[in-house]
C-alpha positions as MATLAB code, in Angstrom:
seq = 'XXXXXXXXXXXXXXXXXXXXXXXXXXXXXXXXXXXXXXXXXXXXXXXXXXXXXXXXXXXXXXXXXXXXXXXXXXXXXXXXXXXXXXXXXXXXXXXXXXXXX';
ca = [
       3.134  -17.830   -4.541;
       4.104  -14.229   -3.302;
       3.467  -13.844    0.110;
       4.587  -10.354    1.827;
       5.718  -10.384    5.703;
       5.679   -8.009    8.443;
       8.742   -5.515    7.705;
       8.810   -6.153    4.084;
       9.245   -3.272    1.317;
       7.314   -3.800   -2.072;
       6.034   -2.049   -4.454;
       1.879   -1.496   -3.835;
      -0.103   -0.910   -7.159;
      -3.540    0.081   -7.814;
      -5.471    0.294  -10.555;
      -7.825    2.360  -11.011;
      -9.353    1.703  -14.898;
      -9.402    5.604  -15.690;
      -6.797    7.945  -17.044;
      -5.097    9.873  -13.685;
      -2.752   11.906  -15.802;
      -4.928   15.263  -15.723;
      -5.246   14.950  -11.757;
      -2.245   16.590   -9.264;
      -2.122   14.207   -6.237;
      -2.349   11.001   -5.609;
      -2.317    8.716   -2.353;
      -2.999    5.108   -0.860;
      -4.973    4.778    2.221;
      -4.607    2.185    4.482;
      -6.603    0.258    7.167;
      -3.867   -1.399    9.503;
      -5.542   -5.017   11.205;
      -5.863   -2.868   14.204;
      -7.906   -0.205   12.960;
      -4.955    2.503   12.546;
      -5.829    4.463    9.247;
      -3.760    6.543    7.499;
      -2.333    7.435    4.039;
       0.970    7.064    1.209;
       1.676    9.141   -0.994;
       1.200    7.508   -4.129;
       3.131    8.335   -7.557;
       1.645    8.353  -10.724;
       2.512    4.702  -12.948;
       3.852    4.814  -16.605;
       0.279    3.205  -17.125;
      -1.403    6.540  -16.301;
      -4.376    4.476  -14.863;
      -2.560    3.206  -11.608;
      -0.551    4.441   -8.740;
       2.145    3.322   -6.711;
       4.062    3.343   -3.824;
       7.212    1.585   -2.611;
       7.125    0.368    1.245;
       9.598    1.188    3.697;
      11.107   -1.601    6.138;
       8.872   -0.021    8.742;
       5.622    0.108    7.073;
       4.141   -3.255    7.002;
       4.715   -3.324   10.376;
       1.452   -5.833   11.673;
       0.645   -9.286   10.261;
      -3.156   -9.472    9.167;
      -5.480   -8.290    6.691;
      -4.845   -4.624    5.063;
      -7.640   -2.633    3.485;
      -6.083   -0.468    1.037;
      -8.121    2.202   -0.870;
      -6.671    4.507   -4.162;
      -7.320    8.340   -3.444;
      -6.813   10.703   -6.460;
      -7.270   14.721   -5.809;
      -7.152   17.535   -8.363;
      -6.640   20.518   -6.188;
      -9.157   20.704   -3.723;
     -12.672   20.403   -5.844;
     -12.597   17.061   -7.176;
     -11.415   13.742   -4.947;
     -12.077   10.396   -6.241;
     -11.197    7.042   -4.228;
     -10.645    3.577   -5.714;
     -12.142    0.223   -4.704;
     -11.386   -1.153   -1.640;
      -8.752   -3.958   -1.728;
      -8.160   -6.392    0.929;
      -4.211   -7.400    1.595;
      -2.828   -9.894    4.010;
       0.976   -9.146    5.476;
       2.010  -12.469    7.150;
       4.338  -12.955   10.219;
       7.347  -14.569    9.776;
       8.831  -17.246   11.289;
      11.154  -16.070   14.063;
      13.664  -18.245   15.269;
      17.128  -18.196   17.497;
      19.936  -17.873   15.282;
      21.884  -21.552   16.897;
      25.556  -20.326   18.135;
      28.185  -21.515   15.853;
      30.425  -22.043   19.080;
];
């Protein structure tokens, strides 16, 4: 079982079931378990029908459920957007590192 914590980085993958190739930019929107919305820019797979995008340490940064949502734009007349995906970051244990002394 893969479980993901707070302050993780992984690699986030949707797919999206259609060929993205012929579009120019691609991103992942988020829901944060707060409400905070917002977006990654997503890079294009080798399987042309999903996008990526590789976490920094500081964005997974609540425990809860994630909404996550592929966006897909071709210039600025066409914008298509995914199926919404539920994700849960977990908090970790935290504990007092004992003193060796």
């Amino acid at each position: 079982m893969n479980e993901t914590f707070v302050g993780n980085t992984i690699r986030i993958r949707l797919n999206t079931s259609i060929d993205l190739s012929t579009y120019s930019d691609y991103g992942i929107k988020y829901k944060k378990p707060d409400g905070t919305t917002g977006v990654w820019v997503a890079t294009l797979d080798s399987n042309v029908k999903r996008i990526y995008y590789d976490t920094a340490i500081a964005d997974l940064d609540q425990a809860g459920v994630w909404v996550l949502q592929a966006e897909v734009l071709d210039g600025a007349t066409v914008v298509l957007n995914g199926k919404m995906v539920n994700f849960t970051v977990y908090e970790p244990i935290t504990l007092a590192v004992p003193d060796p002394a």
